[in-house]
N, C-alpha and C positions, 0 to 999 in steps of 0.2 A: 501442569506436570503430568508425566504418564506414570501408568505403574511401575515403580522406583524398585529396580532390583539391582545387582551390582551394576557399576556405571559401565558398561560396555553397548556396543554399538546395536542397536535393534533389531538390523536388517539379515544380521549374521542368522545361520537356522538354527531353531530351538531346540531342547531337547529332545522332539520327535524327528529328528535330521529332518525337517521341514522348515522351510522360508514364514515367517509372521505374513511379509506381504508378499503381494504379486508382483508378479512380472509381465511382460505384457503376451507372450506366449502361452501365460494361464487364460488369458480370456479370450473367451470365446465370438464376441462381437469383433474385436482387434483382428483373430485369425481369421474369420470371415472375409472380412473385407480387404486384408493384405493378400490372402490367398484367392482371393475370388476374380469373378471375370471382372473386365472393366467394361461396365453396364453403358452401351451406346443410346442414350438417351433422342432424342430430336423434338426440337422447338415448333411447336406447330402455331408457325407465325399467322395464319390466317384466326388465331381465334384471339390476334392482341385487343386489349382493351385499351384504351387508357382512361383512367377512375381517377376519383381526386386521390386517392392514394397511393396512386403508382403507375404502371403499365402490368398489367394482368395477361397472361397465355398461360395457354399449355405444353406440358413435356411429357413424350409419349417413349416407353422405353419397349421397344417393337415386341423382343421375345416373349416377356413376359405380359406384355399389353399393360402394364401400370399405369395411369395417368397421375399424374403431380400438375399442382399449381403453383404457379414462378408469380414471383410477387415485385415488381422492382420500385422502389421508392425513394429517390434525390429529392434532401433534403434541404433546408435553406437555411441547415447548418454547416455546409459543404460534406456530407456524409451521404452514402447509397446504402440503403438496406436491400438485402436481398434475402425473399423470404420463401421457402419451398415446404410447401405439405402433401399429404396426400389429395388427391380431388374428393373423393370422398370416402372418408375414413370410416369403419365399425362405429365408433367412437373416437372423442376427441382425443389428439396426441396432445402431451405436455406442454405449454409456452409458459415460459418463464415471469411471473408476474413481479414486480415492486420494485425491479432493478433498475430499470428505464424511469424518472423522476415524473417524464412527460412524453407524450407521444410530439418529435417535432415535425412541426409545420411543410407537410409535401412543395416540392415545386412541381408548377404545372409541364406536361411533358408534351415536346409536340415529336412529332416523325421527321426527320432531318433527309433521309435515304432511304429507300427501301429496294429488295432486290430480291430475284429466288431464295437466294441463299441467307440472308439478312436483312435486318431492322435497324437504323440508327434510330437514336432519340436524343434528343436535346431539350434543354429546358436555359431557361435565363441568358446570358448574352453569350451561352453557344460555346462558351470554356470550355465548358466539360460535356462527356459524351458516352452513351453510353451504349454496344451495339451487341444485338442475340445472333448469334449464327445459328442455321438451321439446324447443321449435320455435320459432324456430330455436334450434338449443342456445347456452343460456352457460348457467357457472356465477359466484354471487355468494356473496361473502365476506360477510356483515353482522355488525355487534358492535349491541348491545342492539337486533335486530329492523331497521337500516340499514345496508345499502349500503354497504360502506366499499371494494372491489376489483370491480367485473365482467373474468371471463376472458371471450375470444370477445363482445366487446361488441358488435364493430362488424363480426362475422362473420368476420374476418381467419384462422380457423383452415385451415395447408395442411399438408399431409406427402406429400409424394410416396412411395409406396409402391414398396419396391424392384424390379426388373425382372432376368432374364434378356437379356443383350447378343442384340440382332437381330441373330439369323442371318446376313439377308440381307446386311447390311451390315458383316461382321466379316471380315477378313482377318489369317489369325496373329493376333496380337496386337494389331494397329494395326484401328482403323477407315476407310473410306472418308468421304468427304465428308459430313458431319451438316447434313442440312437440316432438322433437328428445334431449329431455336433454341438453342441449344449442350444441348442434354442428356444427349448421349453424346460431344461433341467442344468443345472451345472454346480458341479461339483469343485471345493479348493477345500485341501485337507477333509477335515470331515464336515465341515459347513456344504448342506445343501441349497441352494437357491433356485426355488421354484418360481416361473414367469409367465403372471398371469393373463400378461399380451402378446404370448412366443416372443419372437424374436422382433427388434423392434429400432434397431440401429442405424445410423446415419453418417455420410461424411463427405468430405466433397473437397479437392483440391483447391488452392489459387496460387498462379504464376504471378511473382512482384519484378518486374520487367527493370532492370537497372540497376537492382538493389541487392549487396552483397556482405549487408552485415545489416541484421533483426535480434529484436530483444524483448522483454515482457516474459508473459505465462508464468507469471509467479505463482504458488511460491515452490521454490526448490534451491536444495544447496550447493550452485554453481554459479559462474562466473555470467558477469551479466551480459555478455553478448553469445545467443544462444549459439549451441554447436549442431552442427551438421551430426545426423542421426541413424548417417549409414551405417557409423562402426558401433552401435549399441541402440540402449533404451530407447523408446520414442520420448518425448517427455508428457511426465502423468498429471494432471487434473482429476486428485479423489484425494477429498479431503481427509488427513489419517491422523492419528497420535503414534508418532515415530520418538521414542525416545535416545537420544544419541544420536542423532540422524547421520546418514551417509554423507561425507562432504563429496563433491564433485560430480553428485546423484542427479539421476533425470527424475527420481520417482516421486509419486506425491508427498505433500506434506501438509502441514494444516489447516493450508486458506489455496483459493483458486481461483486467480481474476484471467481469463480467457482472453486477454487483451495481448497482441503480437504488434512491434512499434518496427518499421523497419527506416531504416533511413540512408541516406547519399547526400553529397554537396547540395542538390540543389532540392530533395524534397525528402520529405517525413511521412509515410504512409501508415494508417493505423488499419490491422483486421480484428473486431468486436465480433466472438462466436458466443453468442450467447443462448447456452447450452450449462443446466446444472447438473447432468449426469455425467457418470464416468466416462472422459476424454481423453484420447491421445493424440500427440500431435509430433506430424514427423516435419523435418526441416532440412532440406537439402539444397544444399551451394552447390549453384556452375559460374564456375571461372569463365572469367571474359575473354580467352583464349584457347582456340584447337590446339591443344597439344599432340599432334599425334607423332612427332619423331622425325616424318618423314618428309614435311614440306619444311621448306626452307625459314629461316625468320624472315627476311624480309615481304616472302609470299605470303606470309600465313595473315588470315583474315581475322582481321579483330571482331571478335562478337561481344554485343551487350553483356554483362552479367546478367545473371537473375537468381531469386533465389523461389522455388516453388516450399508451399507450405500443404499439409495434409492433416487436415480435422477429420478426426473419429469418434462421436460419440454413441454412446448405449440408446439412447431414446430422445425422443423427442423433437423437433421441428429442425430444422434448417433455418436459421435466425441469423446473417453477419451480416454486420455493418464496416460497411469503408469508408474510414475517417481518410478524408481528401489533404491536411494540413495547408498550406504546401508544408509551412515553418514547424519547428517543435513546438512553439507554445501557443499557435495554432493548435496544431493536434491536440493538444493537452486541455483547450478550452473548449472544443468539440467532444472530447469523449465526457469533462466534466459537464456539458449541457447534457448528454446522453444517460450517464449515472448517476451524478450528483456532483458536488462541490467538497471539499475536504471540508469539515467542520469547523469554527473556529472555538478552538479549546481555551478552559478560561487559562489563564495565565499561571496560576500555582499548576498545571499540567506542565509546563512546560520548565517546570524547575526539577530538581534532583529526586525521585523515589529511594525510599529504605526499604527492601522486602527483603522476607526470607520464607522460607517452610521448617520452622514456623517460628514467629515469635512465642515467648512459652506463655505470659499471662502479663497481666494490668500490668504489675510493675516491672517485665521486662522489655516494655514497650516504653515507659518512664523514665526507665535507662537508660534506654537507645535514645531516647530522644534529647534526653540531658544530654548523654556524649557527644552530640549532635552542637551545643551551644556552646559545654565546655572546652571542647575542638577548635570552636569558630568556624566551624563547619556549615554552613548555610543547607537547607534542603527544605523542602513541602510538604510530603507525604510519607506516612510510614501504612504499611501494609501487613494483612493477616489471610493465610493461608487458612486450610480446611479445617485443622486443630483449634480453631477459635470455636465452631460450632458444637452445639450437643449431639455425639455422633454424628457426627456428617450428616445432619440434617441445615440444609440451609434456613438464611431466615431467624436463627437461631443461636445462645451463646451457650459457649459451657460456663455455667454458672457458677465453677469452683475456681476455674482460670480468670472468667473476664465479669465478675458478679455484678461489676458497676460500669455497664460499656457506654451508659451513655456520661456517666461522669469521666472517664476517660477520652471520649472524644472533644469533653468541653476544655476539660483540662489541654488538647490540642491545641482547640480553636481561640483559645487565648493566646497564644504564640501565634494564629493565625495559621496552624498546619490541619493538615485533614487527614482523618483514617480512609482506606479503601479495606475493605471486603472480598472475598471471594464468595462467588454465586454460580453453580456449574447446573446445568439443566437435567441431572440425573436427580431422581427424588426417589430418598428410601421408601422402600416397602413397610409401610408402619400402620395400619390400621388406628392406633393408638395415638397416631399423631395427627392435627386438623388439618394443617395443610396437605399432607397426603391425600385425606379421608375428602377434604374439597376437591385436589384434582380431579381423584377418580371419579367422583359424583358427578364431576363437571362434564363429564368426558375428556379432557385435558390432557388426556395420555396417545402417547403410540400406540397403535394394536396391530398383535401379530396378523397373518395372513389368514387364522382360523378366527379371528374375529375377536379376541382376546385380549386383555393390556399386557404389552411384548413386555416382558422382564430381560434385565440383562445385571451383568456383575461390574460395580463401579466402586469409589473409594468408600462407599458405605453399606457394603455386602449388595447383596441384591434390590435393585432398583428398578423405576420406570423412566419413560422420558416423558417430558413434557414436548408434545406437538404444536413447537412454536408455527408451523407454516396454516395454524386457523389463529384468526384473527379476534376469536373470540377468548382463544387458548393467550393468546400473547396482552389482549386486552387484562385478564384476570393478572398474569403473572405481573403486569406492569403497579395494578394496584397492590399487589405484595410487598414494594415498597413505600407505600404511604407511612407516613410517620405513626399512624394510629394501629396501620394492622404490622409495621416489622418494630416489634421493641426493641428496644435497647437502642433505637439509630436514631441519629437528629439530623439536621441539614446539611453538616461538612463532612458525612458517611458517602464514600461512591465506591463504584461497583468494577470487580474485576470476571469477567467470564473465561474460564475454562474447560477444557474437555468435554468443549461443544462442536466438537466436528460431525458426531459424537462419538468418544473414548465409550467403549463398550467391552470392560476384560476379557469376557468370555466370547467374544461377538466374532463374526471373520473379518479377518486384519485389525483387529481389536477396533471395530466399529458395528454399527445396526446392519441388520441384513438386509439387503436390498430388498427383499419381498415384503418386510415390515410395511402397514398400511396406514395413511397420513389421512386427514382431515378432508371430504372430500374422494375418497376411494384412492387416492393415487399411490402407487407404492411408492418405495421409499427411495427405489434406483432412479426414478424421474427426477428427484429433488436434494441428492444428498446435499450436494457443495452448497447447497442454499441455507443447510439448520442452525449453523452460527451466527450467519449474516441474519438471520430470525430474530435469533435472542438473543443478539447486539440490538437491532431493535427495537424490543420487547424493551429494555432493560434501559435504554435510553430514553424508551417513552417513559415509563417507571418516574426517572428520576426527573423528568422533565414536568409530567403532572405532579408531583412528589412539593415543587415547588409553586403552583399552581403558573407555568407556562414563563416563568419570571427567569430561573437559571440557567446558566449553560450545565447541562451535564457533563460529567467525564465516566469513561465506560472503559474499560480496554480488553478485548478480545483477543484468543489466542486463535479461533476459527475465523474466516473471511470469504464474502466475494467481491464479484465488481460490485461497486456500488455502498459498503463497507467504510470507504470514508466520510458516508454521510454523518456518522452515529460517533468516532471517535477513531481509538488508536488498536494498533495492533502490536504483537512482538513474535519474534523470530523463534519461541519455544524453549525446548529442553536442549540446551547446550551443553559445550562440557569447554570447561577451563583448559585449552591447548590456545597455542600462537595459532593452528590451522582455522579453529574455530572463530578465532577472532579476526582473522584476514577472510573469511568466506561471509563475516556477517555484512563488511562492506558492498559488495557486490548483490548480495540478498535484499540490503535495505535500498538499493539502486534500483533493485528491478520489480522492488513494491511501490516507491515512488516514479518511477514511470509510466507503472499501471493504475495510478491514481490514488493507490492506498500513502497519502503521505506523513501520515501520522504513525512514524515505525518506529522500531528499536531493537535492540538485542540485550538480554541479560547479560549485563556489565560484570566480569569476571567471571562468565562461563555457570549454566545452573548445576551441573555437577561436577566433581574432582575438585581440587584445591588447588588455585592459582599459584603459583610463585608470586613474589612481589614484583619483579620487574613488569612482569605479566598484568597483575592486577591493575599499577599504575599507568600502564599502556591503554589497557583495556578503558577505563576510565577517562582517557587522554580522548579515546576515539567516541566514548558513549556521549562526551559533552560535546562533542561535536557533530552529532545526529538527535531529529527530533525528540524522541522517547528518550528518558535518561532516567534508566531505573537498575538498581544493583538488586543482583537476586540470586540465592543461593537453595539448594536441597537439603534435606534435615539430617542426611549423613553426613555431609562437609561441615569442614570447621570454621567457627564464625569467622564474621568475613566485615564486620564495620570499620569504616577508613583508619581509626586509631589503635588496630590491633596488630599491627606490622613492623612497632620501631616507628622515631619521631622524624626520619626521612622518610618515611612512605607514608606518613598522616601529612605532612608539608606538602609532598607533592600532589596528592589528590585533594588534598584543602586548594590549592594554588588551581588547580584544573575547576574544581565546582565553582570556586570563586569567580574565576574568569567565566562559567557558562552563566553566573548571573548576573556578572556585566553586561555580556552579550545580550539579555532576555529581550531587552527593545528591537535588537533589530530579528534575532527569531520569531518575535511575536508580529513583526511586521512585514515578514516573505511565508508566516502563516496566513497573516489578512490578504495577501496575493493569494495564495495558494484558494480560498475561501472567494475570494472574488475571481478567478480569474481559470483555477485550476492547474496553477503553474506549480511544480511540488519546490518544498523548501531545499532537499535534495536530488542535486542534479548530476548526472552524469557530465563528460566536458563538453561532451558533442552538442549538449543542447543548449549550451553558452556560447560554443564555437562549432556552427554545421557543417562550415566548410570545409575545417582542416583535419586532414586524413589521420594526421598523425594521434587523433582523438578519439578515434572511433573503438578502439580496443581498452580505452585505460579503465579499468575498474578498482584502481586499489586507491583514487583519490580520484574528488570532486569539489563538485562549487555546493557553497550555502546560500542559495539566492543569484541575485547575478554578480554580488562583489566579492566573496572571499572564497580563496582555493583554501581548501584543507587535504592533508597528506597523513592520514595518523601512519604512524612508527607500528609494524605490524609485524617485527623479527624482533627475535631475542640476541639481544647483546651486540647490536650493530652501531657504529659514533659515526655513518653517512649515508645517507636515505640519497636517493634519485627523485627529482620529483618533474616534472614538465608543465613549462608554465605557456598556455600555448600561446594561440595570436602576435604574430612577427611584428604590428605596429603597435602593441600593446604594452603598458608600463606595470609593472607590479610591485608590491611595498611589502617587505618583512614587518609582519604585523606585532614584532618582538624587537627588532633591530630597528625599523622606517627603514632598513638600503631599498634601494633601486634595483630593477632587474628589468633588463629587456624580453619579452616575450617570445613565444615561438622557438626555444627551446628546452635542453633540460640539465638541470641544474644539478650538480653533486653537491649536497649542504652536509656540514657538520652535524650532530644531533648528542645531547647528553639523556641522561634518561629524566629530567626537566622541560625537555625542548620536543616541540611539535609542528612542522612546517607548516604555516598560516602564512598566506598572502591574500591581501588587501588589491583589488584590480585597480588601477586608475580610469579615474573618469568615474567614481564611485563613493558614494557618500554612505558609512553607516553612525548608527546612533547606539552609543552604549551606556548605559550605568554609570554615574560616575563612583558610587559604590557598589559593592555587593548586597547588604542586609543580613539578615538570616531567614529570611525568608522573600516570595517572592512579595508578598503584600506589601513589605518594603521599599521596593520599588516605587511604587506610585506619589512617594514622598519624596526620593530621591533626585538629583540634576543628572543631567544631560551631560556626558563628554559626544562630541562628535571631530568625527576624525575624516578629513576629506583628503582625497586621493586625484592627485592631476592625471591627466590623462597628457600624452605627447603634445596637445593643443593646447594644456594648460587650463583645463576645463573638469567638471565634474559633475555628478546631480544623484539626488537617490531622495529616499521617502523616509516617512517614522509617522506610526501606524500608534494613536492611541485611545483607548476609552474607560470602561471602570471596570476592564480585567474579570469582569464574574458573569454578569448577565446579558439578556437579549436586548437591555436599550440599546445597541448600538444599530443592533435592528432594524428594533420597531418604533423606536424616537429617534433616531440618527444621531442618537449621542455618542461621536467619537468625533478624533481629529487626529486628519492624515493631513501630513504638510511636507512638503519639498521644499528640500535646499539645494541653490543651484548655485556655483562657482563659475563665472567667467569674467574673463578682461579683469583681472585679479578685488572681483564684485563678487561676495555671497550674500544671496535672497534665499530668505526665509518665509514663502510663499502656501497659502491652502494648496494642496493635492487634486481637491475635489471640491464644485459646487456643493455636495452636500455634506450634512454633520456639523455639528456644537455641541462642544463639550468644555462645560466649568473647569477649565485644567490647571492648575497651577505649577506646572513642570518648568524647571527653569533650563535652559544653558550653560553649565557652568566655564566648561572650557571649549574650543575649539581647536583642530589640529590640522594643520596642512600640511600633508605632506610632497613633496617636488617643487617646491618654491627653491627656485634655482639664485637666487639672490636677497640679502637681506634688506626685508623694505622699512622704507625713514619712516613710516606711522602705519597703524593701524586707529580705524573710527569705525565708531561704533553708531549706527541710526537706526531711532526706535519713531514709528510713527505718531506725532504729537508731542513728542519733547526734542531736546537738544541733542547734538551731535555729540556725542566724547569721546575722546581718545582713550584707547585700551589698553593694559600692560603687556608685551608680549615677550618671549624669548624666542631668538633664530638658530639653530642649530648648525654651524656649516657643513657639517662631516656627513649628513645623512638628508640635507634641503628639508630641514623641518621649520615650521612655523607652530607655536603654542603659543594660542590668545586664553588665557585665562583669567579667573576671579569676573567673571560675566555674572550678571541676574538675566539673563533676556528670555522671556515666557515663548514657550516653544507654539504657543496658541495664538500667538499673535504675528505680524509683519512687522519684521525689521532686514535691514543688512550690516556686511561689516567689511568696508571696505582699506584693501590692502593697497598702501603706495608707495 
């Protein structure tokens, strides 16, 4: 949460008629380079190398006599990096370290062509290609002999080369008056930002040759296919605390994964700028047609589209990688070898959250949690804001509120639910307090640019930060939560981090000032976007030694980067209870899961203002059906738990949770893809269907996995949604009715405020719950419904992902079991997925569903490997081509079939 003043919009000017944040006309690195010349660089091909790392030359920029080193490196994960520094620098410029998992594996490069003007280069069987032009330099990506990326297209490439502070102009520490256009001084409102490298910035165009609709650069609150940035903002990468955020804003917000996805029918290109300092990036579309007026249609020349993109950032190296795809989930398994893999969260993550700011004490958390059972309300996790601590000191309880925390969270863990905590990286100023009095000792802290531990104002008066980017700093904090040094916590205690971007009250754009100095001399403009993705972390290693290396943690962070779904989940922040807010979080969570953060969410019923109830139950309609599903409210709103609305609006959000914990089987097993694979559990339609045009724009509904469309209801008071079910040879099933619907159109459906459009794809098998519980632990006791979906051939096939939902044996002993069930020539096998894994499971089948069985068949049988055939009781459905075999025991760990005649 940011600092909570009446819920109005953040961006609006404050009382000094001044803007909180910037724009991009404030900064002085942005006005440089948009206004500046376009720097004629040239490849001085006579000095290439090629190294096992790459193909090595120089780039000479004439006027100024610069020399830069071009680095180029094809990977044998189909990906180019392309790497440019200075030749030789004062001192080292910034590179980004812990984002990349592993350096991959070079392919060897040979010269394919060479020419005055150019270098081709090839490596492996000549696919791909990669060629430097002399003058002016660019380099082009081609696949079979074309064109598919130019870097430096449009000559855009800058790097300011570090400097030595003038003499003339230095005083102690501080600078005199900068009449060099902020390059050594710059001023926003009264924050001054002194730079103790001058000027130091960087950026470089690239043309995507064919491609007319890109998406990524989360996070911001706009529609997920980026817009063209002629008529405004560029869009911002600096991570901020925005309370109320601007919807339909290009400007940052409070995580920054630098990943651009562009895509067309036949390929998916990714551009990886990895870069943690403040970035802009502009995006401009040309149509694949001269329109000038004056020639005729049928003369007029058809041109390729393209769409050029323009990276700017403040400091640091020239780092992009180009993910080759061709496919989505290609690309998506390239960029997750390059950052990491989504996490696998244990399984009570993936059931319902209770939070608020704040619960008041022990027994209003006993409450809530009773209401929770007396309801029949199923949920996991109940949560505590910052008022659980003694003064906002973390680590720590108020003693009058929560005297017996850790008898309360056992009193949980007997239902099997867990507390989470709040842990925010700001630490009071308390001389009086130990862990204060260790950071400081420790050296643990941020220090200002005079050398000093930076203070700034946070929820607990004046604070310090802890300098998660030393690794010594984030080693201490991670033993902070051993059970022996955080009292009051036991083992089913995890950790929520906030107002780690970091939220700084007095700070400019209420964050650290860039000239604050990090572990290591670097300042603080080299590394912001990276301090969250720290102590996410930090705080995951915490809880991972905590159990000596035995559990999965859960963490959830409101700061982010790439790289960010190694450690856990994230959420979409300080909302506000409107319909707008809740149709912009669809598209938000689309374009974090594209960029590989797939473990997301939005606070369910908006975290400020008060929902109406149609609203709320909407809202809830849409939260269970995206990964994170947590309800969360601010401590001026009025409480907000499912049964405070009248016993229609506890029915209907009972009926919604209940259904997310039927579903948990097959969420928990498009999160074990997501973890093996990199593929997100939320998908846009395009990445289910790449071909068809008519997909490329839709953001207000998508796939979960690759079998079910979801549409949540995201208007007040509407009884018919529009939804489009695409692929023309496609069959699709009302996952409420079983009807039928042919694909590759769009459908006008009825909707009450009970009903939410879910279609099941045919050709698609998922695995649900055959009950709910009340919690997810329940689960692992309960059978199996599975419901299989024909496809036009009369076929199906899909997975069910399982192990023992908490810890790393599925790991490190391969204790799980993923099994596929396949349907053809009216035959379903119940087959292993994978040579590896075993696991003791006693999950049975209870029922089975087919739906598109176009006639009713004289028997169903039933075959278990090593006993007798039997015949099974079934019901045929005619009105809807349903088949229901039920009253089954059949162990989902084992081979059998059951075939239909």
């Amino acid at each position: 949460m940011a600092e909570v003043s009446p819920p109005i919009v953040s961006v609006v000017p404050d009382d000094e008629g001044k803007e909180k944040f910037k724009k991009s006309d404030h900064v002085a690195f942005y006005r440089r380079q948009m206004e500046g010349p376009n720097l004629q660089h040239r490849a001085l091909l006579d000095t290439l190398v090629l190294t096992e790392k790459g193909a090595r030359l120089k780039l000479l920029e004439p006027d100024t006599q610069t020399t830069l080193l071009l680095t180029v490196s094809p990977c044998k994960t189909d990906t180019v990096r392309i790497l440019i520094d200075e030749l030789q620098p004062i001192k080292a410029r910034y590179r980004v370290p812990d984002v990349r998992t592993e350096e991959p594996q070079v392919e060897h490069l040979r010269v394919e062509r060479r020419s005055e003007d150019s270098v081709t280069l090839s490596w492996s069987s000549g696919r791909h290609q990669v060629r430097v032009w002399r003058f002016p330099f660019r380099l082009e990506i081609l696949s079979e002999d074309k064109a598919m990326v130019t870097f430096n297209s449009k000559g855009r490439l800058w790097l300011e080369t570090l400097q030595g502070p003038p003499g003339a102009t230095s005083h102690g520490s501080e600078l005199q008056e900068d009449h060099t256009g902020g390059l050594w001084k710059e001023t926003f409102r009264q924050f001054v930002d002194i730079k103790a490298n001058g000027p130091s910035s960087i950026g470089s165009d690239l043309c995507l040759h064919g491609f007319s609709h890109v998406y990524g650069l989360p996070e911001h609150a706009d529609g997920l296919q980026l817009r063209d940035t002629r008529d405004g903002e560029p869009y911002r990468l600096y991570n901020l605390d925005v309370f109320a955020y601007d919807l339909s804003s290009r400007l940052g917000l409070y995580g920054s994964v630098p990943l651009l996805l562009a895509h067309k029918p036949d390929r998916t290109l990714g551009v990886f700028w990895l870069n943690a300092s403040e970035t802009f990036v502009n995006v401009h579309y040309s149509t694949s047609d001269h329109q000038d007026g004056r020639t005729p249609p049928v003369k007029r020349r058809r041109v390729e589209p393209q769409t050029d993109v323009h990276w700017l950032s403040e400091s640091g190296v020239i780092d992009c990688v180009v993910l080759l795809g061709p496919s989505p989930q290609q690309l998506f398994t390239q960029y997750a070898q390059l950052t990491g893999y989504q996490a696998l969260p244990p399984l009570f993550a993936l059931g319902y959250h209770q939070c608020r700011w704040n619960y008041a004490d022990e027994d209003d958390v006993k409450a809530v949690d009773a209401g929770f059972d007396r309801h029949d309300i199923p949920y996991d996790v109940i949560w505590l804001d910052i008022e659980h601590t003694d003064g906002k000191r973390y680590f720590t309880w108020d003693s009058a509120l929560f005297p017996e925390p850790a008898g309360l969270q056992l009193h949980l863990e007997k239902k099997k639910r867990k507390l989470v905590v709040i842990s925010d990286p700001h630490i009071k100023v308390d001389p009086d307090w130990l862990l204060y009095c260790e950071a400081r000792d420790g050296q643990h802290f941020v220090k200002n640019r005079q050398g000093q531990i930076y203070q700034g104002s946070c929820w607990p008066g004046e604070s310090s930060y802890l300098d998660f980017t030393s690794s010594d700093t984030r080693a201490w904090y991670s033993r902070c939560f051993g059970l022996d040094k955080y009292k009051g916590s036991t083992p089913s205690l995890f950790v929520w981090n906030d107002m780690n971007e970091p939220s700084v009250f007095d700070g400019p754009e209420q964050t650290m000032p860039k000239d604050a100095v990090h572990y290591g001399g670097w300042e603080h403009r080299e590394l912001h976007n990276l301090y969250g993705f720290y102590q996410h972390m930090a705080t995951v290693e915490g809880l991972i030694t905590r159990s000596g290396g035995v559990e999965r943690p859960f963490v959830l962070s409101r700061s982010f980067f790439a790289g960010s779904q190694r450690f856990g989940a994230i959420w979409t922040g300080d909302n506000v209870a409107s319909w707008e807010y809740l149709r912009i979080s669809i598209p938000m969570l689309l374009s974090l899961s594209v960029a590989g953060i797939a473990f997301c969410g939005a606070d369910v019923g908006g975290f400020v203002q008060d929902p109406e109830p149609e609203l709320l139950v909407r809202w809830y309609q849409a939260g269970a059906l995206q990964p994170f599903f947590r309800g969360h409210s601010a401590k001026e709103t009025k409480r907000r738990e499912p049964w405070l609305f009248g016993e229609d609006v506890t029915a209907a959000i009972r009926t919604v949770i209940q259904q997310r914990y039927c579903l948990l089987p097959y969420w928990y097993t498009v999160f074990h893809q997501a973890h093996t694979s990199g593929l997100p559990p939320l998908r846009p339609l395009w990445v289910e269907f790449p071909r068809e045009q008519s997909t490329l724009t839709v953001d207000n509904q998508y796939m979960i996995g690759g079998a079910l469309l979801a549409c949540p209801v995201t208007e007040a008071g509407v009884q018919e949604v529009k939804v489009l079910i695409p692929g023309s040879g496609e069959v699709w099933y009302d996952v409420h009715s079983a009807k039928a619907y042919n694909g590759g159109r769009t459908l006008s459906l009825p909707v009450t405020l009970d009903t939410v459009p879910v279609f099941q794809r045919g050709g698609s098998v998922v695995c649900r719950s055959a009950e709910c519980g009340s919690c997810t632990a329940d689960l692992q006791q309960l059978p199996l419904s599975i419901t299989v979906a024909l496809d036009s051939q009369e076929a199906a096939d899909g997975e069910c992902y399982l192990d023992d939902g908490h810890s790393f044996r599925y790991r490190d002993n391969k204790a799980f079991c993923l099994r596929r069930f396949t349907l053809l020539s009216g035959r379903l096998l119940c087959r292993p997925a994978s040579d590896g894994g075993a696991l003791d499971c006693v999950t049975v089948v209870r029922s089975v569903t087919v739906l598109g069985v176009k006639s009713r068949p004289s028997t169903v049988v039933v075959h278990v490997s090593g006993a007798e055939d039997t015949r099974a009781a079934f019901e045929y459905t005619e009105s809807c081509c349903m088949l229901t075999v039920s009253s089954l025991t059949l162990r989902v760990a084992l081979d059998w079939e059951i075939q239909i005649g």
